[in-house]
C-alpha positions as a Markdown table, in Angstrom:
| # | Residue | x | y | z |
|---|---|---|---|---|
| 1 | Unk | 12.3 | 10.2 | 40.0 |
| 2 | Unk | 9.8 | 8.8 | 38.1 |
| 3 | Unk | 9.2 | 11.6 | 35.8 |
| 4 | Unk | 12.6 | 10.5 | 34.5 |
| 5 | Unk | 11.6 | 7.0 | 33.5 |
| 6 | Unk | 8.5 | 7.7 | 31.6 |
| 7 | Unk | 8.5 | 7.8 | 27.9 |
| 8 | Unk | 7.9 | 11.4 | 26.6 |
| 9 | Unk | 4.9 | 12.0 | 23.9 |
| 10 | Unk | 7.7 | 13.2 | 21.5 |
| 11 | Unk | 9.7 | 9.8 | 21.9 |
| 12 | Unk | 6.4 | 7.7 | 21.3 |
| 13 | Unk | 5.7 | 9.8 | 18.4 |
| 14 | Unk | 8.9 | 8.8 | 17.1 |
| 15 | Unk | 8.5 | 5.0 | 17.7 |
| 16 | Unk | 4.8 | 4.9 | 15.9 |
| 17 | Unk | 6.6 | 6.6 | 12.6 |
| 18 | Unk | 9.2 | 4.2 | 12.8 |
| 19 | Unk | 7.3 | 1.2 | 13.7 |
| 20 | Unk | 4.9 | 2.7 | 10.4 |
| 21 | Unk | 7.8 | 2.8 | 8.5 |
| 22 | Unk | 9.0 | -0.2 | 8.8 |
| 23 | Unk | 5.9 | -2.5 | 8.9 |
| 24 | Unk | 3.1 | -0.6 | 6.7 |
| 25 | Unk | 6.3 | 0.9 | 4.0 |
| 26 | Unk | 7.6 | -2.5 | 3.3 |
| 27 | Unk | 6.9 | -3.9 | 0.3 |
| 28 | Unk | 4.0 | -5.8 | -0.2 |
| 29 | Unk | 0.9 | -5.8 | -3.1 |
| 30 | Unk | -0.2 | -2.4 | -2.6 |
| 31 | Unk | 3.1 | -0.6 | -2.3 |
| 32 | Unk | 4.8 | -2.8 | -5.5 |
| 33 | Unk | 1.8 | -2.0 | -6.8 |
| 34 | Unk | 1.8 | 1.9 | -6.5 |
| 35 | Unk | 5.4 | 1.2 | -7.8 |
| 36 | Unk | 4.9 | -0.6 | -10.7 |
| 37 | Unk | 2.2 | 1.9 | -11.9 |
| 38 | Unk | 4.3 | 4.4 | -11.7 |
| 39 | Unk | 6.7 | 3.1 | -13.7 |
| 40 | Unk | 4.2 | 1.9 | -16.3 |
| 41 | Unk | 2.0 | 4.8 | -17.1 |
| 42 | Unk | 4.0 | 7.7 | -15.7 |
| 43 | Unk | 3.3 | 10.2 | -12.5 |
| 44 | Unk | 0.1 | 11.8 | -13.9 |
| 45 | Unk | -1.5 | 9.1 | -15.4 |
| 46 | Unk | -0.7 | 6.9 | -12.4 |
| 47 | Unk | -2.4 | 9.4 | -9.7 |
| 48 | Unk | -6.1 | 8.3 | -9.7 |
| 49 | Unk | -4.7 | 4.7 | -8.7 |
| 50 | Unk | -2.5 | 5.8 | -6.3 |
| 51 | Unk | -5.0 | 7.5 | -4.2 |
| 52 | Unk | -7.6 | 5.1 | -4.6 |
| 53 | Unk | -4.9 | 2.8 | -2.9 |
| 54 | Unk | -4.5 | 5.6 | -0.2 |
| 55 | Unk | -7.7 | 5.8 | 0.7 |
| 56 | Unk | -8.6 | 2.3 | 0.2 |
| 57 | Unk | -5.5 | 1.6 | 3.1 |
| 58 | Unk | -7.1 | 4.8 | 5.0 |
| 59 | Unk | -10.6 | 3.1 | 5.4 |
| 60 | Unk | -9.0 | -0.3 | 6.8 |
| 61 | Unk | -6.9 | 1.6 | 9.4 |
| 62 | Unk | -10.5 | 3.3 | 10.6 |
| 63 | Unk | -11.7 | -0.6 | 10.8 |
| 64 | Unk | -8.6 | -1.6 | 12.5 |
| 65 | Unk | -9.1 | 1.7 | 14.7 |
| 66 | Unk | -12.9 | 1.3 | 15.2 |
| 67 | Unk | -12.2 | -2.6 | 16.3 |
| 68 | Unk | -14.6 | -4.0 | 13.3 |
| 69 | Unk | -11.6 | -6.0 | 12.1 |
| 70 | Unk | -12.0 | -8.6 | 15.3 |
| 71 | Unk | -15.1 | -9.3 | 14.5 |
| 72 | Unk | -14.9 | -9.5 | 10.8 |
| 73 | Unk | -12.3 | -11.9 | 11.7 |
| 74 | Unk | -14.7 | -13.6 | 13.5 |
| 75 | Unk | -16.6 | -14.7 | 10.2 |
| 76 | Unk | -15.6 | -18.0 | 8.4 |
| 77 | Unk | -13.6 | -17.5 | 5.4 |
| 78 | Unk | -13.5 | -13.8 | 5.2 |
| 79 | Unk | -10.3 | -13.1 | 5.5 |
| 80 | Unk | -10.3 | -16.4 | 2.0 |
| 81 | Unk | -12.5 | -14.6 | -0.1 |
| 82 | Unk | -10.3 | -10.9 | 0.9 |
| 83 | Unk | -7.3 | -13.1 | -0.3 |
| 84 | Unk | -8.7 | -14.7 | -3.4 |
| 85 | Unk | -10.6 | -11.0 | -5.0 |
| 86 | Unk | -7.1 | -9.4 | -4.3 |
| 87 | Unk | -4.9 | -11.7 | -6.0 |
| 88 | Unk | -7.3 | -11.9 | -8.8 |
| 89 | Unk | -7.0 | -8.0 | -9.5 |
| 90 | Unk | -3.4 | -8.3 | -9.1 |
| 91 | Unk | -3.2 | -10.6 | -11.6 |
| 92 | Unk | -5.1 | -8.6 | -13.7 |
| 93 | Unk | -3.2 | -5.6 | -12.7 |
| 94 | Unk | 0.5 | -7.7 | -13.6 |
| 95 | Unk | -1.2 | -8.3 | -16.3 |
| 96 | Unk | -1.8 | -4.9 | -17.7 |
| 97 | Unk | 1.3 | -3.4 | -16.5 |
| 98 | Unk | 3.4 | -6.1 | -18.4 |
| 99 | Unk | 1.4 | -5.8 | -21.2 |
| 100 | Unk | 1.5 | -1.9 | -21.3 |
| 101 | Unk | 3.4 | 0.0 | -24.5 |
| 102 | Unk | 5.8 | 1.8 | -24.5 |
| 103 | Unk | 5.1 | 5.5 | -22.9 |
| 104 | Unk | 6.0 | 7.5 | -26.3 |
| 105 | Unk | 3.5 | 5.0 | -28.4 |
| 106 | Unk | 0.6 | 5.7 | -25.9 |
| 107 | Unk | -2.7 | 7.7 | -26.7 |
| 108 | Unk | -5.0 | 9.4 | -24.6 |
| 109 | Unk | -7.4 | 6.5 | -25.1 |
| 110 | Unk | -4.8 | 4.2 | -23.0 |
| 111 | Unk | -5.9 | 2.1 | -20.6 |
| 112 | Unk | -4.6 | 2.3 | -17.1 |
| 113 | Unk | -5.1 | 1.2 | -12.9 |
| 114 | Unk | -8.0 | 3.6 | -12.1 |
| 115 | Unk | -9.2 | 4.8 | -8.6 |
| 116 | Unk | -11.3 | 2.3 | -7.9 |
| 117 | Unk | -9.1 | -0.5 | -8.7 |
| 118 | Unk | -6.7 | 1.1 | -6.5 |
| 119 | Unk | -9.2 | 1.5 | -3.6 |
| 120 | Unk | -11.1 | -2.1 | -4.0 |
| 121 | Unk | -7.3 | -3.3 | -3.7 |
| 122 | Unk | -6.4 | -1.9 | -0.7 |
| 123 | Unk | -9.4 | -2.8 | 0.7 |
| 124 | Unk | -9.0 | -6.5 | -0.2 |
| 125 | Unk | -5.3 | -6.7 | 0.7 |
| 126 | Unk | -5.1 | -9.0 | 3.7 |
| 127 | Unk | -1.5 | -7.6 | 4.5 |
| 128 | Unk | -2.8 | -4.4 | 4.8 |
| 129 | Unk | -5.2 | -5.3 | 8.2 |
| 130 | Unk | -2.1 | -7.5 | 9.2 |
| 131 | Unk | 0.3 | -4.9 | 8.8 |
| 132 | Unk | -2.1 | -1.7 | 10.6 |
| 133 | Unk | -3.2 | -3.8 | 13.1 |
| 134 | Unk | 0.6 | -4.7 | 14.7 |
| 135 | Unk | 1.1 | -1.1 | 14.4 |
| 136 | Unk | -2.0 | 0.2 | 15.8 |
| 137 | Unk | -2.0 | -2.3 | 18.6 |
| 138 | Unk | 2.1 | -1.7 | 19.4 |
| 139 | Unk | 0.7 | 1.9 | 19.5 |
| 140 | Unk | -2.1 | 1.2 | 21.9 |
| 141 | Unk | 0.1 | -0.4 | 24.1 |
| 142 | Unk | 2.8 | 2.1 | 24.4 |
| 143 | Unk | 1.3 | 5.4 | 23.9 |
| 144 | Unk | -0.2 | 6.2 | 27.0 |
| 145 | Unk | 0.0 | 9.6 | 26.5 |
| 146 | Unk | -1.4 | 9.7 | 22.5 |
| 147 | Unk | -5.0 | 9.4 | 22.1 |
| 148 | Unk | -6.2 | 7.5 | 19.5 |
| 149 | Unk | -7.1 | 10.7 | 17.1 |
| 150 | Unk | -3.5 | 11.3 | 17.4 |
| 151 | Unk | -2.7 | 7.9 | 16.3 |
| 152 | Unk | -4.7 | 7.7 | 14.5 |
| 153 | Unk | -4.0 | 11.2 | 12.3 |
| 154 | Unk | -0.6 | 10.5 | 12.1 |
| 155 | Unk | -1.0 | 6.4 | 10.6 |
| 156 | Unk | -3.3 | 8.5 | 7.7 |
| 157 | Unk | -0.3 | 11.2 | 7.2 |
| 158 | Unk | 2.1 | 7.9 | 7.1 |
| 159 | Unk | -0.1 | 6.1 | 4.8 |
| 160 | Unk | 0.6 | 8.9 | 2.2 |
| 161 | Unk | 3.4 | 9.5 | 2.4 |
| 162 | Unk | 4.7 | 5.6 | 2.2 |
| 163 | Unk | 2.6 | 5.2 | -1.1 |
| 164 | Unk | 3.8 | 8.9 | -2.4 |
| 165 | Unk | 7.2 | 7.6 | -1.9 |
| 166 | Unk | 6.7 | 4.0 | -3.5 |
| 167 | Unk | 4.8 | 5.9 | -6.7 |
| 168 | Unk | 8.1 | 8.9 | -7.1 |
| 169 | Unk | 10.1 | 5.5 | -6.9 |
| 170 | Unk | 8.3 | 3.7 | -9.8 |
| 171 | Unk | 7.7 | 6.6 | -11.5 |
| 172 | Unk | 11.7 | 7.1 | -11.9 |
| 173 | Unk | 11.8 | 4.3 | -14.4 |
| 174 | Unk | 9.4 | 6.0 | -16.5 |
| 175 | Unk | 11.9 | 8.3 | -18.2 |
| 176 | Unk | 13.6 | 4.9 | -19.2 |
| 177 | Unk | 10.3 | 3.6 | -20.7 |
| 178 | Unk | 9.9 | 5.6 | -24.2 |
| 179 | Unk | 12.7 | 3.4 | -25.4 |
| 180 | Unk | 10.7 | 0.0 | -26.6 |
| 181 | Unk | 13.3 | -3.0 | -25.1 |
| 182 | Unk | 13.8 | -1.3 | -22.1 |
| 183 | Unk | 9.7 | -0.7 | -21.4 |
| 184 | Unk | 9.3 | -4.1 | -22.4 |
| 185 | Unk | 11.7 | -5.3 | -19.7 |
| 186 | Unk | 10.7 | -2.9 | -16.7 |
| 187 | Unk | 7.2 | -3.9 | -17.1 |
| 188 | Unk | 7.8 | -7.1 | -17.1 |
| 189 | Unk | 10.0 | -6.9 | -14.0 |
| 190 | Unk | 8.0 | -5.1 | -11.7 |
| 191 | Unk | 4.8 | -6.9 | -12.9 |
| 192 | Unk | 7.0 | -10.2 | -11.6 |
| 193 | Unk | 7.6 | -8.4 | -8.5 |
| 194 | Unk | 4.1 | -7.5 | -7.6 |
| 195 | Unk | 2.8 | -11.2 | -8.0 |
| 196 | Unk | 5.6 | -12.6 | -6.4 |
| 197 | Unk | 5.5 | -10.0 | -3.5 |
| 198 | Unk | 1.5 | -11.1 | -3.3 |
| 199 | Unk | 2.6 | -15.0 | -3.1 |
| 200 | Unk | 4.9 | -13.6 | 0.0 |
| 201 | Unk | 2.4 | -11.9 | 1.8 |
| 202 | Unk | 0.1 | -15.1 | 1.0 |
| 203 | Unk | 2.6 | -17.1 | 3.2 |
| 204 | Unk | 2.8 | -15.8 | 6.3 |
């Protein structure tokens, strides 16, 4: 009965949200980043980043998908100068969430993460093509019966709602940020999570 045996389409569905879940939703730059955003400049003012980051993490899982990544990887020192231009902007970005007021002493003229910064980080984040590949390639190897669209479809409907969840998350402190100690101390938390986070992902 060897219908019995195989692995049904539902049950590999299953084991590429999980495997997703675990390996791409773990905390690393961009997700502590999304996070700490949030909790810095509040939902709205935090949503331009966030989807930069989105599609930023959207376009390496199409290079991961389309195979470019081997051969980028190919190239000598690529994957340095990736490394080196994120943790820059993450240092910049710790640096500005830190540094950022108090929500109830903010203007309109505040500065804050924009989309760009948010895609140019994703894009640069070496964890990011470490993290899709594994899953991609676990996918590819088990899924017989899922094309790649399909895989493909649901990694981009994982990717949002991993960095929608890390951005609700930050942005729960926010409500505990108008008060000038406690916005002073969040910041500076979360801004100390996100480089050391970084000097994890470094590392491996």
């Amino acid at each position: 009965m060897a219908g019995l045996s195989e692995v049904q389409p539902w049950q590999q569905l299953l084991a590429l949200v999980l495997a997703a879940t675990v390996v791409m939703g773990s905390p690393g730059p961009a997700t502590i980043s999304v996070t700490a955003v949030g909790a810095a400049f509040g939902l709205r003012a935090s949503l331009s980043y966030t989807w930069g980051v989105v599609l930023g993490t959207i376009a390496v899982l199409l290079v991961v998908g389309a195979g470019i990544v081997g051969m980028l990887a190919s190239m000598p020192g690529l994957a340095t100068v990736l490394g080196i231009l994120s943790a820059v902007y993450i240092l910049y970005l710790a640096f500005k969430i830190a540094t950022a007021p108090p929500l109830a002493e903010r203007g309109s003229t505040a500065t804050k993460p924009d989309f760009l910064g948010g895609f140019m980080l994703a894009v640069a984040n070496p964890k990011a093509y470490v993290a899709i590949a594994a899953v991609f390639a676990g996918a590819a190897s088990q899924a017989h019966t899922l094309g790649t669209f399909t895989r493909l479809l649901v990694l981009v409907a994982m990717i949002v709602a991993i960095h929608v969840a890390w951005l609700l998350a930050g942005t729960a402190f926010a409500r505990f940020l108008r008060h000038p100690l406690a916005s002073r101390i969040i910041n500076l938390v979360f801004a100390a999570t996100l480089v050391l986070t970084t000097a994890l992902a470094a590392l491996r």
